[in-house]
C-alpha positions in Angstrom: 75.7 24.7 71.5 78.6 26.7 70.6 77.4 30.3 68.3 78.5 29.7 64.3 81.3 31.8 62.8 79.2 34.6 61.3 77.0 35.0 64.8 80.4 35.6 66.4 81.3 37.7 63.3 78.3 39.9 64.1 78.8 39.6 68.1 82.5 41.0 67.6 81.3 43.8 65.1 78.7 45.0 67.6 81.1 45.3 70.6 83.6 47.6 68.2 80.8 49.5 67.5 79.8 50.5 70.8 83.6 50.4 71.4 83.9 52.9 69.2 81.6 55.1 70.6 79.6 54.8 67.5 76.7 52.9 69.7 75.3 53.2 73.0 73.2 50.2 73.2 73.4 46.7 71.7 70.0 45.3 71.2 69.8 41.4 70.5 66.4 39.6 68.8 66.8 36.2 68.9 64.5 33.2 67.6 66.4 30.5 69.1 68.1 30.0 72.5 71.8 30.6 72.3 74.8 29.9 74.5 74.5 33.0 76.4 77.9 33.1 78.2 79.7 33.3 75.0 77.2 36.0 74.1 78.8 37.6 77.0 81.7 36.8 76.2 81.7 38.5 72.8 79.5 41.7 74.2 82.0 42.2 77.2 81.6 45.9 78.1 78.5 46.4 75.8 75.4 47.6 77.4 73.0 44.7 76.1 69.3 44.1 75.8 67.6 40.9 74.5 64.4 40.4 72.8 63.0 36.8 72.0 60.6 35.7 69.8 59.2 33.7 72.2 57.3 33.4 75.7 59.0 30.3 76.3 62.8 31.1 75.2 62.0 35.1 77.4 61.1 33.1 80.4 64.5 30.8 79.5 66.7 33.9 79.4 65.3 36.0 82.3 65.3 32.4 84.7 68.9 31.4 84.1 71.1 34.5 83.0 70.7 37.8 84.6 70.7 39.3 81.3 67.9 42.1 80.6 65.2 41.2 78.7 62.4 42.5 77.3 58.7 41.5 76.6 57.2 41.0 73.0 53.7 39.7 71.5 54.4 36.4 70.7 53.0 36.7 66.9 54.5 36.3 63.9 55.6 39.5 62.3 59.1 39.9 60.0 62.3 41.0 61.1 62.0 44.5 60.8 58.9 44.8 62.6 59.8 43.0 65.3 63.2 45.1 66.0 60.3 48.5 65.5 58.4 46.8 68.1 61.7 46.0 70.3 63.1 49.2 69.7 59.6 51.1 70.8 59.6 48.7 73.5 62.9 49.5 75.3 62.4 53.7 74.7 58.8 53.2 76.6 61.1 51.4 79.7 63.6 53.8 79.3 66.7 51.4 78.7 67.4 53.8 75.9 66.9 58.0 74.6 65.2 58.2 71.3 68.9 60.2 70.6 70.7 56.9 71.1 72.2 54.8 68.5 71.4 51.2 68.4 73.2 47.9 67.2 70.7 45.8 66.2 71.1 41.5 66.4 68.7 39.5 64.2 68.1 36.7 62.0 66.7 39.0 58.5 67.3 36.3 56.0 65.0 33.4 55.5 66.3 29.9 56.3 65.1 26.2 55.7 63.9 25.0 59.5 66.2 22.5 59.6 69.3 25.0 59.3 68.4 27.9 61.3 70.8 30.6 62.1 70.6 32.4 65.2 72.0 35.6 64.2 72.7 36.7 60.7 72.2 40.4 60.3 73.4 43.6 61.7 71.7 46.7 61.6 72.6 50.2 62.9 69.6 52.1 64.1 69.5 55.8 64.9 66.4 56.8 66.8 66.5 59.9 65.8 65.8 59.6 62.8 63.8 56.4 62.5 61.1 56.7 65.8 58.7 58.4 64.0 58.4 56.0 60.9 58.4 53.2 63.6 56.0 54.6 66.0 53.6 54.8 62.8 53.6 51.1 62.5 51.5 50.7 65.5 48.5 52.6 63.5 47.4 48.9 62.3 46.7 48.0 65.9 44.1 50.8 66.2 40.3 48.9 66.1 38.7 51.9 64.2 36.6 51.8 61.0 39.2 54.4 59.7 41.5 53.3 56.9 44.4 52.3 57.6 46.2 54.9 54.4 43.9 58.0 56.4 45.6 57.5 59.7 48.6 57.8 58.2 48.3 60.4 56.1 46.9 61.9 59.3 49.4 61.4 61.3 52.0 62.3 59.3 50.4 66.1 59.1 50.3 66.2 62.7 53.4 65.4 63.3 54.9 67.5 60.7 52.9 70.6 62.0 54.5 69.5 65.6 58.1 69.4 64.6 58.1 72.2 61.9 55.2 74.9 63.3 54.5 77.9 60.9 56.7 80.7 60.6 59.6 79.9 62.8 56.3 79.8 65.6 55.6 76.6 67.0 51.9 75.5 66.5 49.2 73.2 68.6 46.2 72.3 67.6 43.2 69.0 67.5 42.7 66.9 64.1 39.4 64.7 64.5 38.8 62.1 61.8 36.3 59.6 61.4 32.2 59.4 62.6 32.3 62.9 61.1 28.5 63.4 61.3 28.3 63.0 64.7 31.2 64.7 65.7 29.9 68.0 64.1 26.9 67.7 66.2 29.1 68.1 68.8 31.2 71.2 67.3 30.7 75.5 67.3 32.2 77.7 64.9 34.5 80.0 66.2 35.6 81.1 62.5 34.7 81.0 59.4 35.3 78.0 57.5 38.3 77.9 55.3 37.4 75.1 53.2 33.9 76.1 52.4 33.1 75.6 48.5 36.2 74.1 47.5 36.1 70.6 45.6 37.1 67.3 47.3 39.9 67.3 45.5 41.4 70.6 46.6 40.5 69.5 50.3 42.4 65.8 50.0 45.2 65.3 52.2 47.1 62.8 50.4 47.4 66.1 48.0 50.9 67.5 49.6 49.7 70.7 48.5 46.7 70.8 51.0 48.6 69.2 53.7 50.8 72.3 53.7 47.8 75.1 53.2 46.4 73.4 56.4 49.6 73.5 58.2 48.7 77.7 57.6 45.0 76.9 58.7 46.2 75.0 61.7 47.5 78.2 63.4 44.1 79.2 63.7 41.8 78.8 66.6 39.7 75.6 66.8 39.7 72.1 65.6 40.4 70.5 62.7 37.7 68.4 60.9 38.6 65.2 58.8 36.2 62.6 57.5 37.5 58.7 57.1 38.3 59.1 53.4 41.2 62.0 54.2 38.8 64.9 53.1 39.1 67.9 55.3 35.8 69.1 56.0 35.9 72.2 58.8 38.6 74.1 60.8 37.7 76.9 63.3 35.5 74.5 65.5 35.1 74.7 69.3 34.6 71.2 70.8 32.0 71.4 72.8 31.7 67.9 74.5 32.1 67.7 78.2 35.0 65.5 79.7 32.9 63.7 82.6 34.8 60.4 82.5 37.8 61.7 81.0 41.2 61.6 82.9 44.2 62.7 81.1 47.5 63.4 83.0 48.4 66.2 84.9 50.0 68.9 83.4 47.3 68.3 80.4 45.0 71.5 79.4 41.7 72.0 77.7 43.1 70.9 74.5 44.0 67.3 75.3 40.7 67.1 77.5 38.5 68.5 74.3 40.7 65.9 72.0 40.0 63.0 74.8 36.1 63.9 75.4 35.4 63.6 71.6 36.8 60.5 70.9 34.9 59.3 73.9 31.6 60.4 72.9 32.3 59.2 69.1 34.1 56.3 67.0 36.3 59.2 65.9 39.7 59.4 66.3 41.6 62.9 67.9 44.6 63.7 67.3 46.1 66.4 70.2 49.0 68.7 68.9 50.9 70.1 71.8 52.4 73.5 71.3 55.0 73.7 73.8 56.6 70.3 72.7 55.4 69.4 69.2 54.7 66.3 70.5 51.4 64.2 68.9 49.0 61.9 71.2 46.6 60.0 69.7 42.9 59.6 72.0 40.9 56.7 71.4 37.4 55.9 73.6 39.2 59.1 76.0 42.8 57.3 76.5 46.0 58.1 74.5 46.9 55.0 72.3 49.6 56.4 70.6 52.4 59.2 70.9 54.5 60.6 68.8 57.8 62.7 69.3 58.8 65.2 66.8 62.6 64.2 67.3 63.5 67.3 65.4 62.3 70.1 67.2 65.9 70.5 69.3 64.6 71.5 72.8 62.0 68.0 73.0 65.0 66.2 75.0 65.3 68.4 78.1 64.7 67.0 81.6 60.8 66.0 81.9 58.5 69.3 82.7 54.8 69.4 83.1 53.3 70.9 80.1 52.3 74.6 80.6 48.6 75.8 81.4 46.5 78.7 80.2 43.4 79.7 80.3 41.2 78.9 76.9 38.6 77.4 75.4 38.5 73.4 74.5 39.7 72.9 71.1 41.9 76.1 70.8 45.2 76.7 70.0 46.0 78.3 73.2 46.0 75.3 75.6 47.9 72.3 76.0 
């Protein structure tokens, strides 16, 4: 079946983009099966990766092309999810560098099902600025009595406090939300805490105004405390769960181990702020389900090193 004028269109477009050296990467989602030589054809010279919305049509493409493919849930989502999930996809395989511009293929605009068009929208993605909105969208896979609006709010502290740190200095540090009774059972005080007497309201963290007065308390030792409703409750706590059954990667300190061990031992959520990269790792039952880069921080892109290791205490600000 030969590709309609305005795939073609969008084909041609693509390979001038990469031409141009505007693009490194053409990246294709298709619902239907197309003629894939002409594909070719049209991409000649274009580095090219294809995404289907189906088991069936990924089997088709990787059987009888030697095209590279890669692997989605075959669920319905829209468009623009589906080229977030694609997108996450191919940096986790390293087929592209979260610096990398992308041309993205796709059918965004609704059709009746008996005219469907393969390709009818063109999108220019830059992952530098866009991974860490997209890596956000995988919050609504976490199982956790947590809402949905905390996590994010959550997340996007921690990942602003790993991209910006305090003072020109960059900053580490744990954020634990959720089964917050039971995860202050578990905690010591190495400080006084700062939010002590101070109104739910002033401790709220959809407040910008207390997200950025905690980027200040987040320099200090110890962990941060945050109950499912986006109330900060303690800072300045020592973590003091053990990590039997807990295995984090090498190169991981104390802080990633204390951040691992408590959401083992509770429903909670930790969130692990590395200081040496700024990047954010989400723990779950003791396993990271989630990572965030802070694409902004200028030195995160350097060959891969093992994070550094010093000696502290779990849920300080001086180890990894």
């Amino acid at each position: 079946m030969a590709l309609p004028r305005q795939t073609i269109a969008l084909l041609d477009s693509a390979r001038e983009l990469v031409k141009d050296k505007i693009a490194e990467m053409v990246l294709l989602l298709t619902e239907t099966n197309l003629d894939w030589d002409e594909v070719r054809a049209h991409l000649r010279g274009c580095p090219l990766l294809i995404a289907a919305e189906s088991v069936e049509i990924t089997n088709h493409i990787r059987e009888e092309t030697n095209l590279d493919v890669l692997d989605l849930d075959p669920e319905p989502v829209p468009a623009q999810e589906r080229m977030s999930l694609a997108l996450l996809k191919a940096i986790a395989a390293e087929k592209v560098t979260p610096g990398d511009h992308v041309v993205v293929l796709y059918n965004g605009i609704a059709t009746s099902e008996d005219k469907p068009e393969p390709i009818d929208s063109l999108s220019l993605v830059h992952l530098g600025e866009h991974l860490e909105r997209l890596t956000a969208q995988d919050l609504r896979r976490l199982d956790t009595p947590i809402p949905l609006d905390t996590l994010r709010v959550v997340v996007d502290l921690a990942t602003e406090i790993g991209r910006e740190g305090r003072e020109g200095k960059p900053v580490g540090t744990i954020i634990v939300v959720g089964d917050t009774r039971k995860v202050l059972s578990m905690t010591q005080p190495i400080n006084f805490n700062p939010f002590r007497g101070y109104s739910k309201e002033e401790r709220d963290l959809r407040d910008r105004r207390v997200r950025e007065q905690i980027k200040d308390i987040a320099q200090l030792d110890g962990a941060l405390i945050v109950d499912r409703e986006g109330i900060a409750i303690a800072a300045c706590l020592h973590l003091n769960v053990p990590a039997e059954g807990v295995s984090v990667s090498k190169g991981f300190g104390s802080r990633h181990r204390a951040a691992a061990a408590i959401s083992r031992k509770t429903t909670a959520i930790a969130l692990c702020v590395s200081q040496s990269s700024g990047t954010v790792r989400l723990f779950q039952n003791g396993e990271v389900v989630l990572h965030i880069e802070p694409l902004a921080r200028p030195h995160i892109w350097q060959p891969f090193r093992l994070e550094t290791q010093e000696d502290g205490a779990p849920g300080t600000t001086r180890e990894e």
